[in-house]
VOGU-3710 file (C-alpha; in Angstrom, 3 decimals, decimal comma):
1> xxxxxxxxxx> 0,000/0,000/0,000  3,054/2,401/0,714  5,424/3,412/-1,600  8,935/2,488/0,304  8,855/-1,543/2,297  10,028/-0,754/5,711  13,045/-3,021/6,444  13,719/-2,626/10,182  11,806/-4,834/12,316  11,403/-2,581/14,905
11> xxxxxxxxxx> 9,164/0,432/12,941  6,701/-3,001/11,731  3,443/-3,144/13,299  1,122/-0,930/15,081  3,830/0,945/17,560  6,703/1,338/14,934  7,344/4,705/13,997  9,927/4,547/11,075  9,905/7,308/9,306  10,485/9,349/13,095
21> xxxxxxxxxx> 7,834/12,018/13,145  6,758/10,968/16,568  3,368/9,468/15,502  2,953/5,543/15,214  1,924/3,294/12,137  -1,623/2,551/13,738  -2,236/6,658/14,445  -0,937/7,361/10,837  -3,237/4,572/8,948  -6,141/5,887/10,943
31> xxxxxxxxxx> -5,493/9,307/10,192  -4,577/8,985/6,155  -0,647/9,929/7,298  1,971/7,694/5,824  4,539/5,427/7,841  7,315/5,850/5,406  7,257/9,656/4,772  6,746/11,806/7,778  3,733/14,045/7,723  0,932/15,487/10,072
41> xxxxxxxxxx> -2,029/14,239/9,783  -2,017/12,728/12,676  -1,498/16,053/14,341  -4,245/16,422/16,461  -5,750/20,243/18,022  -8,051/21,597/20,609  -10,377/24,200/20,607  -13,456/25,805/22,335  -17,016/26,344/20,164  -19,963/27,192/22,383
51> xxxxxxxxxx> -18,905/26,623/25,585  -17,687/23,122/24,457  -14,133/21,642/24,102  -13,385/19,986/20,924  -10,820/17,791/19,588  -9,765/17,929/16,063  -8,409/14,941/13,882  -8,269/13,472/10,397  -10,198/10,421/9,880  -8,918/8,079/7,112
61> xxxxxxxxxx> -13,085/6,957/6,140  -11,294/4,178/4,631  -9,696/2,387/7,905  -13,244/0,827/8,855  -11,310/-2,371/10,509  -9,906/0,556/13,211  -11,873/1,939/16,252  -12,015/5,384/17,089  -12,592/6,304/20,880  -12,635/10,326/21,900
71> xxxxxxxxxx> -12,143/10,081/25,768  -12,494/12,995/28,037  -10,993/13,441/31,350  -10,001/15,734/34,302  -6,020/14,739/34,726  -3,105/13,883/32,940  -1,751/11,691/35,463  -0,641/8,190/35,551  -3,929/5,943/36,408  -6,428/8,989/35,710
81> xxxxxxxxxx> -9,319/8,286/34,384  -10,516/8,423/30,992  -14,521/8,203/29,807  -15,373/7,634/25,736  -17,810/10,398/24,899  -17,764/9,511/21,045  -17,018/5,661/19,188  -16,387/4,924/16,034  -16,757/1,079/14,807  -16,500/-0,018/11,406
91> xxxxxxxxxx> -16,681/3,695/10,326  -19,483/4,850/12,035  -20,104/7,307/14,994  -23,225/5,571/15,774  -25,534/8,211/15,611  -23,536/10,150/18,301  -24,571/14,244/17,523  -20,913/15,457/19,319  -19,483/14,434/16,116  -19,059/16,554/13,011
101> xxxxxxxxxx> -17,527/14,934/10,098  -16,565/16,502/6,515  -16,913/14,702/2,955  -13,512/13,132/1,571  -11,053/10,780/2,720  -9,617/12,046/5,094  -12,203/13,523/6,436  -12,064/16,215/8,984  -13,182/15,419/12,318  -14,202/17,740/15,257
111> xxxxxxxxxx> -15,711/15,821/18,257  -17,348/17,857/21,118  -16,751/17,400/24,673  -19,947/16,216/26,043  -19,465/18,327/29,562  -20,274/21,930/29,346  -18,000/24,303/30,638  -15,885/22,108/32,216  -12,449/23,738/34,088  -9,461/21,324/33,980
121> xxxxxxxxxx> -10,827/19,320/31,350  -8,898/17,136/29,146  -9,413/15,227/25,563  -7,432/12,145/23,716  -7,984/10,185/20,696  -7,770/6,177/21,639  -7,222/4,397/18,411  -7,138/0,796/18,106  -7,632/-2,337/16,129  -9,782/-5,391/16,695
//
């Protein structure tokens, strides 16, 4: 699928990161980046719209064998803990209406927090493979 064969056993699989842009081969098939040639879509971004936090990713609407889980949360410490407030399986949100997603592949994706107004308030994209 990729234009260069990476030959170091250590940057195969979902964790490798050969091409060294900090983001791994699982993040970068998810988000339309490429393993091999270091780019950002996989660069994720906050922002507040109505009161609401709101993370901002690409979506690869191709990669329906990944899961997408938005997680909010109040720390950034070791064992804190992190709720879903948005899924998507097999490339669907499943009807959740926090989600706004453009046309195209990738598609941009802004997911609402799901907590108005919240102080301390923290949000991570949890991708993953079945």
């Amino acid at each position: 699928l990729y234009a260069q064969q990476i030959t170091n056993p250590a940057d195969r699989g979902y964790t490798g990161d050969p091409d060294a842009d900090g983001y791994v081969n699982l993040l970068e098939y998810a988000t339309g980046g490429s393993p091999t040639n270091a780019d950002s879509m996989a660069r994720m971004s906050g922002t507040r719209a109505g009161g609401l936090l709101a993370l901002q990713f690409t979506r690869d609407t191709n990669a329906v064998d990944v899961t997408y889980v938005v997680e909010g949360g109040y720390a950034l410490t070791n064992g804190a803990e992190w709720v879903g407030i948005a899924t998507n399986s097999s490339g669907s949100w499943g009807g959740a209406t926090n989600v706004m997603e453009g046309l195209g592949s990738p598609a941009s994706v802004t997911a609402f927090d799901v907590v108005p107004a919240a102080t301390n308030r923290f949000l991570r994209l949890r991708v993953s493979r079945p």
